[in-house]
Every structure is written in structure tokens, then in C-alpha cells.
Backbone as a chain_set.jsonl record, in Angstrom:
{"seq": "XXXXXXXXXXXXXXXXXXXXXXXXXXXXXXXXXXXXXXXXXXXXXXXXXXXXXXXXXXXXXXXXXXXXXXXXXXXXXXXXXXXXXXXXXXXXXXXXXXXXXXXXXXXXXXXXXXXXXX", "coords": {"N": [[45.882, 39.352, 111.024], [43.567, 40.985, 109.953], [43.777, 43.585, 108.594], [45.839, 43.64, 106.759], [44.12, 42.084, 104.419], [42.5, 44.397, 104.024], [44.0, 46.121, 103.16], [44.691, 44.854, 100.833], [41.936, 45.161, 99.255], [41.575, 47.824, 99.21], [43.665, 48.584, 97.726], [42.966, 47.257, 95.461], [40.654, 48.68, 94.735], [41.597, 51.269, 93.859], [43.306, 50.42, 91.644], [41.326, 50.005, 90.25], [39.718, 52.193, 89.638], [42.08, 53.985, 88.494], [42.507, 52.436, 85.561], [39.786, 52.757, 84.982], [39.836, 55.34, 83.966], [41.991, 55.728, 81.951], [44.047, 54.866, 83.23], [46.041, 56.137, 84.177], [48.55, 56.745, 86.376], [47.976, 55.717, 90.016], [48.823, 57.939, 92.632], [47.847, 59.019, 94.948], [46.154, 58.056, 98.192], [42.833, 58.722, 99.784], [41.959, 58.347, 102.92], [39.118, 57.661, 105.652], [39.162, 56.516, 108.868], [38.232, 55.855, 111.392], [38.022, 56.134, 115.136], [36.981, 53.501, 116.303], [36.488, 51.544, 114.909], [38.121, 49.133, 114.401], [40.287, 48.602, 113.039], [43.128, 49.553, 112.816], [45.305, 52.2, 111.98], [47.824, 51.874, 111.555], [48.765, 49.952, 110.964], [47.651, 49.225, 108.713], [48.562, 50.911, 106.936], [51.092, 49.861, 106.525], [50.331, 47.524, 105.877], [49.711, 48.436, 102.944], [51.78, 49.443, 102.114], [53.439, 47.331, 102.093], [52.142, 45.441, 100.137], [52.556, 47.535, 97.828], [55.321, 47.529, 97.405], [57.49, 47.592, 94.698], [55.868, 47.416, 92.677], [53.76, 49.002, 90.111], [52.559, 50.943, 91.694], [54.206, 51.39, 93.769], [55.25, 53.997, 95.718], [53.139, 55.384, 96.528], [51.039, 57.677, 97.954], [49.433, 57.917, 100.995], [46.425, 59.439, 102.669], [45.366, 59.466, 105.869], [42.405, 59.964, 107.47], [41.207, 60.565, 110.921], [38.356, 60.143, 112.566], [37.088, 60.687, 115.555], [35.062, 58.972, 118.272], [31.402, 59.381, 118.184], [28.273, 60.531, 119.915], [24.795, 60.385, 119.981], [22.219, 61.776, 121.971], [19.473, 59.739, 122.785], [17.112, 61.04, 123.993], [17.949, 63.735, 124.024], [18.703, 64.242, 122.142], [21.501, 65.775, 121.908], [24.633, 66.319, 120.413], [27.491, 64.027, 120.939], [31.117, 63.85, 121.965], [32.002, 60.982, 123.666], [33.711, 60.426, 126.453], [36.21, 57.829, 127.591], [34.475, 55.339, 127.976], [32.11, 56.08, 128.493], [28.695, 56.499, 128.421], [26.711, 58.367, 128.797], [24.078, 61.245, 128.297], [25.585, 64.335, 128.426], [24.211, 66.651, 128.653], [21.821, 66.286, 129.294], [21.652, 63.785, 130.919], [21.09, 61.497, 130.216], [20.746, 57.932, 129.836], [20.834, 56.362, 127.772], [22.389, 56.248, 124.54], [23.185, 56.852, 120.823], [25.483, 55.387, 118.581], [27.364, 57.824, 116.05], [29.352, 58.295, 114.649], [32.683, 57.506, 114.027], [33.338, 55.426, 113.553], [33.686, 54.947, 110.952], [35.136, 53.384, 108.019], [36.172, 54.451, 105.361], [37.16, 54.829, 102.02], [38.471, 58.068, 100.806], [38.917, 59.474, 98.583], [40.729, 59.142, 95.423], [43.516, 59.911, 94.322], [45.073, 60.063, 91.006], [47.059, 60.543, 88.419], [47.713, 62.269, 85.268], [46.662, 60.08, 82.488], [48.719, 58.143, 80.274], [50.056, 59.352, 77.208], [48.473, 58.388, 73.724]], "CA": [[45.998, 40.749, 110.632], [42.716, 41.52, 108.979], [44.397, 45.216, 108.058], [46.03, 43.383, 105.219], [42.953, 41.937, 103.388], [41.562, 45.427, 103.672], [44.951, 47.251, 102.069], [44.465, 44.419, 99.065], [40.937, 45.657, 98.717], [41.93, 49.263, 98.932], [44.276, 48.413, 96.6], [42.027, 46.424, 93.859], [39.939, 49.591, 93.959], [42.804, 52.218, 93.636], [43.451, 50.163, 90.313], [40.247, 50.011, 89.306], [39.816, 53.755, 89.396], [43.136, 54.021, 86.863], [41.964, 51.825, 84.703], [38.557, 53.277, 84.238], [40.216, 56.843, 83.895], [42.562, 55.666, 80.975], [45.406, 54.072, 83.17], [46.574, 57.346, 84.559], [49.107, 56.244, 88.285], [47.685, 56.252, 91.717], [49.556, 58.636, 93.81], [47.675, 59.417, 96.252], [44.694, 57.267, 98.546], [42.32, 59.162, 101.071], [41.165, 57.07, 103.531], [38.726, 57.794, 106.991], [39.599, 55.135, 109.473], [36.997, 56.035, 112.843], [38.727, 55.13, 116.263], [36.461, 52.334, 116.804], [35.872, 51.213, 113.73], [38.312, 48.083, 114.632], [41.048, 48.881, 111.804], [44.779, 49.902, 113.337], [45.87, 52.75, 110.966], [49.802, 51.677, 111.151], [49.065, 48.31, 110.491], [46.755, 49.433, 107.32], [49.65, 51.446, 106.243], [52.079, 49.139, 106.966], [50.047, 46.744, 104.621], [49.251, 48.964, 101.579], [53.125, 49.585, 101.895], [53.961, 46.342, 101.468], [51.72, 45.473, 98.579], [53.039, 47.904, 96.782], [56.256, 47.714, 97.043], [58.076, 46.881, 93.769], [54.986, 47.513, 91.701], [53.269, 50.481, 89.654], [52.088, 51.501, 93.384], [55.234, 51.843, 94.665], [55.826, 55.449, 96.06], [51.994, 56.028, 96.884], [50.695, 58.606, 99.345], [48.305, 57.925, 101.784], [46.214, 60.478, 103.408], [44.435, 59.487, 107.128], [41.401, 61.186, 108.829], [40.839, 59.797, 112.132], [37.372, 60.546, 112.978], [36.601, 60.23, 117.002], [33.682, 58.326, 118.257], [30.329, 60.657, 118.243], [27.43, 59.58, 120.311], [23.662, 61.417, 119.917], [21.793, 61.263, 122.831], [18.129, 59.37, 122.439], [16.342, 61.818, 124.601], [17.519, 65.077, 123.533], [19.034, 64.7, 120.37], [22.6, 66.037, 121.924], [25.539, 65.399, 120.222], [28.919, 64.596, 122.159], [32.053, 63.029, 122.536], [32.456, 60.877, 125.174], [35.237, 60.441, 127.424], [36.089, 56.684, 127.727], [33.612, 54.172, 127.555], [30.593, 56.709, 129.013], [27.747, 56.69, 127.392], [25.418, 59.236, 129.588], [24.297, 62.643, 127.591], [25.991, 65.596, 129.128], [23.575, 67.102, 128.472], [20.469, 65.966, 130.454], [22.274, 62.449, 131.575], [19.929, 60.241, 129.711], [21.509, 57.2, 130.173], [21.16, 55.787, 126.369], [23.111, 57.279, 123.185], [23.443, 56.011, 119.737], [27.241, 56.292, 117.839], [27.369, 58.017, 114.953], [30.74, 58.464, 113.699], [33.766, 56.986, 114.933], [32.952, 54.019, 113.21], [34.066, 54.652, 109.671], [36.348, 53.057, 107.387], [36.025, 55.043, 103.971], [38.414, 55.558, 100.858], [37.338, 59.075, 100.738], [39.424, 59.824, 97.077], [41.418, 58.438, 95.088], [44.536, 60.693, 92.751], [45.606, 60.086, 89.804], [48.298, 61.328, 87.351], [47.352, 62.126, 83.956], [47.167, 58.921, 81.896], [49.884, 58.296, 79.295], [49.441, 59.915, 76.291], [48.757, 57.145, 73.237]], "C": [[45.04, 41.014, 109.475], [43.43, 42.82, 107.818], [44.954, 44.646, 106.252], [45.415, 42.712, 104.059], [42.361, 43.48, 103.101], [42.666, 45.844, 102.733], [44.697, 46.61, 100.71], [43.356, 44.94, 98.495], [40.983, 46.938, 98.527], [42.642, 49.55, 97.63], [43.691, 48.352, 94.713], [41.17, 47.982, 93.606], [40.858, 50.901, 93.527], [42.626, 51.974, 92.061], [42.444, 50.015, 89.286], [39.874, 51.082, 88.643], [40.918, 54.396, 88.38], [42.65, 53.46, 85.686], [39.898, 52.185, 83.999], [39.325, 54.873, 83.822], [41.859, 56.911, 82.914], [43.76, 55.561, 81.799], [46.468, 54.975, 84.146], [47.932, 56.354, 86.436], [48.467, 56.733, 89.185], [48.838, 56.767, 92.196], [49.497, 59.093, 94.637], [45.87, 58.674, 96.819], [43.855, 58.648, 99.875], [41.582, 58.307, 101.974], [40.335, 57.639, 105.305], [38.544, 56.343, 107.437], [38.675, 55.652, 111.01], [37.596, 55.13, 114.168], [38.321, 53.78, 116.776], [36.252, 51.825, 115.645], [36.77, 49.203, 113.163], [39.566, 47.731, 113.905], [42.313, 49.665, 112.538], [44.999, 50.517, 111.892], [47.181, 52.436, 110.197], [49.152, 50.773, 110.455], [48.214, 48.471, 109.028], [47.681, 49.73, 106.559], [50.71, 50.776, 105.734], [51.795, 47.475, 105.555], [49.934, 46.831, 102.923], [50.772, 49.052, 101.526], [53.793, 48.273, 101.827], [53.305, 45.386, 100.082], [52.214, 45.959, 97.488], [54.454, 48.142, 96.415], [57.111, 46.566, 95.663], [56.514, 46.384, 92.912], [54.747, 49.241, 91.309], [52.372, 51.371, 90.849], [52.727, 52.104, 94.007], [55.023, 53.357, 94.722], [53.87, 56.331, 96.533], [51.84, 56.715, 98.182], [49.509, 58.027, 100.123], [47.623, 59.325, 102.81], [45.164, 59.807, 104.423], [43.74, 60.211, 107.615], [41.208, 60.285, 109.586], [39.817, 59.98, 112.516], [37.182, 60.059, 114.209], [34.999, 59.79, 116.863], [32.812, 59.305, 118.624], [29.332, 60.082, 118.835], [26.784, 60.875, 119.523], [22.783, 60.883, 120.784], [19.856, 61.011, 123.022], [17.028, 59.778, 122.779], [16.407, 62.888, 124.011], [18.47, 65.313, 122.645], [20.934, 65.296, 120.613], [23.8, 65.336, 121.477], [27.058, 65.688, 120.547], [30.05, 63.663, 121.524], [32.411, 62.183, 123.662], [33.95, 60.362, 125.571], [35.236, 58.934, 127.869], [34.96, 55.709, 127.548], [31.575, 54.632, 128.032], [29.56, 56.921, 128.022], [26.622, 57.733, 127.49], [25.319, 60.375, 128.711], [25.024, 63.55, 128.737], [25.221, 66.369, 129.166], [22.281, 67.343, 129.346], [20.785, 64.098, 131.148], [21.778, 61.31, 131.537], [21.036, 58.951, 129.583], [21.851, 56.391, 128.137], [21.411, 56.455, 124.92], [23.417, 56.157, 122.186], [24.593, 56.723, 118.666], [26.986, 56.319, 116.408], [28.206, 58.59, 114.228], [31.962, 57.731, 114.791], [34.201, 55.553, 114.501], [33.397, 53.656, 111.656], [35.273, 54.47, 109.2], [35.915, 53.33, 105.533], [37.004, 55.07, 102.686], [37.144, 56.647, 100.178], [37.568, 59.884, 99.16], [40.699, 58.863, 97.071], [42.209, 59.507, 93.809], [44.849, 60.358, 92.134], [46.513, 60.842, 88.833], [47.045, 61.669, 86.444], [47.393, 61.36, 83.614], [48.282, 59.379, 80.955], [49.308, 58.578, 77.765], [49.851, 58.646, 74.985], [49.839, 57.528, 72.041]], "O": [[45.412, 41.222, 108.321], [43.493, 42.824, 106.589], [44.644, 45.027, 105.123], [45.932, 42.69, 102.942], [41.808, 43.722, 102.028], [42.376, 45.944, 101.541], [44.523, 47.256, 99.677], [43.455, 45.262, 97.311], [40.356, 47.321, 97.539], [42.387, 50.383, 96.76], [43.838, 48.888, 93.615], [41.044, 48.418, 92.462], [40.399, 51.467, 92.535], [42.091, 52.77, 91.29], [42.515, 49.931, 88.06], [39.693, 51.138, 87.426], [40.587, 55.244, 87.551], [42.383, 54.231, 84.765], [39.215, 51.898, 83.016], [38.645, 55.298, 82.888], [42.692, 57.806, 83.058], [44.727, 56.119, 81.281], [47.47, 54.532, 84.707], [47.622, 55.461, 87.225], [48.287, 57.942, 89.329], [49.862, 56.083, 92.192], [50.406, 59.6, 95.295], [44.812, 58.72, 96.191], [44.536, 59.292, 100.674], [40.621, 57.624, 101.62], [41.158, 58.011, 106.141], [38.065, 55.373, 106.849], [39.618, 55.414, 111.765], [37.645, 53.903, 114.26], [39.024, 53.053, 117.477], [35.028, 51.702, 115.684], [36.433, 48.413, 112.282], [39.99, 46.589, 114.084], [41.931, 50.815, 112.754], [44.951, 49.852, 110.858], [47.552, 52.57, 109.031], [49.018, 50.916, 109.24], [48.33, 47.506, 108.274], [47.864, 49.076, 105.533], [51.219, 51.038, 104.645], [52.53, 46.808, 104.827], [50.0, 45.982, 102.035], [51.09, 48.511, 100.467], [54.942, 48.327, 101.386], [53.984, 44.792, 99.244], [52.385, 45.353, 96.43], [54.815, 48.767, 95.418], [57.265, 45.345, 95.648], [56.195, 45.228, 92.636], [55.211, 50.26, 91.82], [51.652, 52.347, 90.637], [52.417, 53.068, 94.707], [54.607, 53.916, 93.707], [53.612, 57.515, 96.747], [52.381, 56.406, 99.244], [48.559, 57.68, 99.421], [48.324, 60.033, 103.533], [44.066, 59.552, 103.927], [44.179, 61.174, 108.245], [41.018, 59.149, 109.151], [40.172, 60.17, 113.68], [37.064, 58.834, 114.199], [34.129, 60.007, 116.02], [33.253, 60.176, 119.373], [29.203, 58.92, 118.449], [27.304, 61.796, 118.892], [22.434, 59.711, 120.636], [19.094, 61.929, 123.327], [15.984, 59.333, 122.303], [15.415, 63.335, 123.437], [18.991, 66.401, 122.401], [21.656, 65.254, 119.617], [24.124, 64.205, 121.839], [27.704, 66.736, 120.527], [29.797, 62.833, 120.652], [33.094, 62.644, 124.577], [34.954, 60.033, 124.94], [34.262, 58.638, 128.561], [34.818, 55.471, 126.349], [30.496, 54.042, 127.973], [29.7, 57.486, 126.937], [25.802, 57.973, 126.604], [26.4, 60.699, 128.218], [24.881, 63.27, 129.927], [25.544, 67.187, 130.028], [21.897, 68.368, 129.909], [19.944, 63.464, 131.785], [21.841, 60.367, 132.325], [22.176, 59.202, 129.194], [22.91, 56.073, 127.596], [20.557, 57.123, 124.338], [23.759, 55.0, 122.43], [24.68, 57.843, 118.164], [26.584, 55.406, 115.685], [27.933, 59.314, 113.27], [31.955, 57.556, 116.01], [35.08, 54.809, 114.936], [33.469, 52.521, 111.186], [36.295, 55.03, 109.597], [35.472, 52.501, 104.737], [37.873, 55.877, 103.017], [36.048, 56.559, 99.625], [36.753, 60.647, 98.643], [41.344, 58.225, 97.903], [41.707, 59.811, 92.727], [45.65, 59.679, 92.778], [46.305, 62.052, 88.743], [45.851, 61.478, 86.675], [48.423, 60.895, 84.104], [48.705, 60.526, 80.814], [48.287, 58.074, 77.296], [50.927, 58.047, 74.969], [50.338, 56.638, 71.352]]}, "num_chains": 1, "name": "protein.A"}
């Protein structure tokens, strides 16, 4: 279960981001996860939620974008969705397309409280 090396690294930077910004609590992660991108959302979730449970984490939000896979097609520049594993443009039916979204795994923000006042 790769998913839970990534939530620790999601994690480590969550806290890094408090700690440069005077300490303040994470309460909320944004994260784009791209259907192909090889990364099971539950199981991401499922990991950052057990990291943090029973730490200064506990009770964090997560927010998911799912981005679908995007081709662009190498002839005429069209850009699609395809429908299962097709790769043809719709367009003019050029047989070769190159993916350009669908693929990402981002932390797209990161919230914070206020820090604690000294």
C-alpha cells in the first residue's frame, strides 16, 4: 500500500507549512489525485486518517479533485476525453495522442488556523 508512504509525505509537508507560518494547526489539505495517476483516493484518505489519529492532526479536512484523463491529439492539436482505453482523436482519428492531465497527484493548498498567540 504505497498510498500510505504518500499520506506520511503529505503529512511531513502539511507540518512543515505550520511550522514555517508560526505553528498555526492544519485543518484543512487540498489535494488533486488524476484517475490514472496510480494513487486510490480512499486508500490515501484512509492513510492520512490514520496517521493522524491521536495527534495535533487529528480532525483534519481533506479536500479531493479528481481530474479525468485528457489526451491532445498529435495531428490536430484536439483536446478530448477518451472513453476507455481509446486513444484515436475524435476529431480527425489520428491514431496517436499524448495525456495531459489525468495524471496528477498535487497538494494543491494547505489551511491553517491562526498560530497561537505568544
Amino acid at each position: 500500500m504505497h498510498e500510505l508512504a504518500i499520506a506520511h509525505a503529505i503529512l511531513d509537508r502539511a507540518k512543515a507549512a505550520s511550522e514555517r507560518n508560526g505553528g498555526g494547526r492544519v485543518t484543512k489539505i487540498g489535494l488533486r489525485i488524476g484517475e490514472i495517476s496510480g494513487v486510490e483516493p480512499d486508500a490515501l484518505s484512509f492513510g492520512i486518517e490514520v496517521l493522524c489519529k491521536d495527534t495535533e492532526l487529528a480532525g483534519l479536512v481533506l479536500e479531493i479533485e479528481q481530474p479525468r484523463r485528457k489526451l491532445r491529439c498529435a495531428a490536430c492539436a484536439t483536446e478530448f476525453e477518451p472513453e476507455g482505453f481509446a486513444v484515436a482523436c475524435p476529431a480527425c482519428r489520428h491514431p496517436a495522442s499524448e495525456c495531459i492531465a489525468g495524471t496528477e497527484l498535487d497538494v494543491t493548498f494547505i489551511e491553517l488556523e491562526d498560530p497561537p498567540c505568544a
